[in-house]
Legacy VTK file of the C-alpha trace (Angstrom):
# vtk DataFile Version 3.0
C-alpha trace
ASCII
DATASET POLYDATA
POINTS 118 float
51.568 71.684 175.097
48.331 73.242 175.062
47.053 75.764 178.297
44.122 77.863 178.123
44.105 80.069 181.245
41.377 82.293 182.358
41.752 85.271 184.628
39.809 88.049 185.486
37.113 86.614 187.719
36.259 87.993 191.253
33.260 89.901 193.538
31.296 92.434 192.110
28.164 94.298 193.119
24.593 93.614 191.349
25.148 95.925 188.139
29.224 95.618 188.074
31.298 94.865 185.281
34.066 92.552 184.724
36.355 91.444 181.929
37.360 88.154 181.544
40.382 86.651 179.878
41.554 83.596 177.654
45.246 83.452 177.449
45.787 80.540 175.058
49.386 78.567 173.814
50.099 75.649 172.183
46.535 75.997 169.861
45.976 77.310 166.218
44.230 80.598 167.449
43.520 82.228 164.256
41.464 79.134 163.355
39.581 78.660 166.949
36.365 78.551 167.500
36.355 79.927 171.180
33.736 79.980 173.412
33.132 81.118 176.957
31.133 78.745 179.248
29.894 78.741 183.045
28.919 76.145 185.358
26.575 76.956 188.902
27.733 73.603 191.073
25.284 70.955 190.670
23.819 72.086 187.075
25.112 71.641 183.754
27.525 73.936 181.673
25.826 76.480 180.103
27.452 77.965 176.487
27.479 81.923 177.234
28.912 83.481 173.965
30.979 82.270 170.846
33.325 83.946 168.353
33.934 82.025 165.378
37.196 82.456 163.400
35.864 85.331 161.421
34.531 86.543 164.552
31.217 86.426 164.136
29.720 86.243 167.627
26.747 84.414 169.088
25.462 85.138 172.647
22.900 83.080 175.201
19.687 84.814 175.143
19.988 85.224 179.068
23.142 87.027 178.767
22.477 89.108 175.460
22.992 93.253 175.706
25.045 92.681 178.478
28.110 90.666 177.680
30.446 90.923 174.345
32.713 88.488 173.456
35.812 88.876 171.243
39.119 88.331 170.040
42.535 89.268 169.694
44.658 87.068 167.554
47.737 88.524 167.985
47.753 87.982 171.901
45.799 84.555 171.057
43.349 85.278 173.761
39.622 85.867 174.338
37.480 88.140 176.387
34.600 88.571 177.638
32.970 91.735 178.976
30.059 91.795 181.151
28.126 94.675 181.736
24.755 95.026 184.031
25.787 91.651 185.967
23.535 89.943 187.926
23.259 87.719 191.147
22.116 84.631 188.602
25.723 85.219 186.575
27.536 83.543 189.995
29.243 80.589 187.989
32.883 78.980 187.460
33.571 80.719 183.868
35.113 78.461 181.902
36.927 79.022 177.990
36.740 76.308 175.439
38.546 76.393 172.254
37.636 73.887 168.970
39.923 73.423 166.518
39.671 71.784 163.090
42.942 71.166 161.614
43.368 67.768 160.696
41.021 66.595 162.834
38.337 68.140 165.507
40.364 69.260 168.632
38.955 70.864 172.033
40.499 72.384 174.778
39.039 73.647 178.223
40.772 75.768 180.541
40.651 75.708 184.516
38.155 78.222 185.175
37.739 80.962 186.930
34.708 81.912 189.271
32.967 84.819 188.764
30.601 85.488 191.847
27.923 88.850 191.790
26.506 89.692 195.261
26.039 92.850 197.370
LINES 1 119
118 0 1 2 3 4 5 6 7 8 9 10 11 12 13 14 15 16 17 18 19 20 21 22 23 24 25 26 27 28 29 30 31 32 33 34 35 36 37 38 39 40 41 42 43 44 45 46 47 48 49 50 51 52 53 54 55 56 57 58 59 60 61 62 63 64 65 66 67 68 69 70 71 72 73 74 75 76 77 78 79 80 81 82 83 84 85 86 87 88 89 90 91 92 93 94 95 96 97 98 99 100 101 102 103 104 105 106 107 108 109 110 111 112 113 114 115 116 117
């Protein structure tokens, strides 16, 4: 059974940090593309950063110099830091994991809201 659970989410002040997690089972890790999304309720889900298998990483322009995404394959989980956040970061973070194995696989996991106000 595959679960992708996020954690890490909360408040935080204009120019906060957090760190988000990806704790991932039932998936081929090592061979994941994972990425980290976010969703603002009544827009469209917005792809924030990727780290491909070799973990090269590619970022939104909107959220580039301030967040890093990366990877630990031993834990088979994902994070992503954010630095310098910003009232227009307020979004459901979601993690997304696609798999090519025998076929194309994705996952999503449940979310976790992320909300930056003074």
């Amino acid at each position: 059974q595959v679960h992708l659970v996020e954690s890490g989410g909360g408040l935080v002040q204009p120019g906060g940090s957090l760190r988000l997690s990806c704790r991932t089972s039932g998936i081929s890790f090592s061979i994941a593309t994972m990425n980290w999304y976010r969703q603002v309720p009544g827009q469209q889900r917005e792809l924030v950063a990727t780290i491909t298998s070799w973990s090269r990483t590619d970022y939104a322009d909107s959220v580039k110099g301030r967040f890093t995404i990366s990877r630990d394959n031993a834990e088979k989980t994902v994070y992503l830091q954010m630095n310098g956040l910003k009232p227009e970061d307020t979004a459901v973070y979601y993690c997304y994991a696609a798999v090519r194995t025998t076929g194309d696989y994705t996952y999503w996991g449940q979310g976790t809201q992320v909300t930056v106000s003074s």
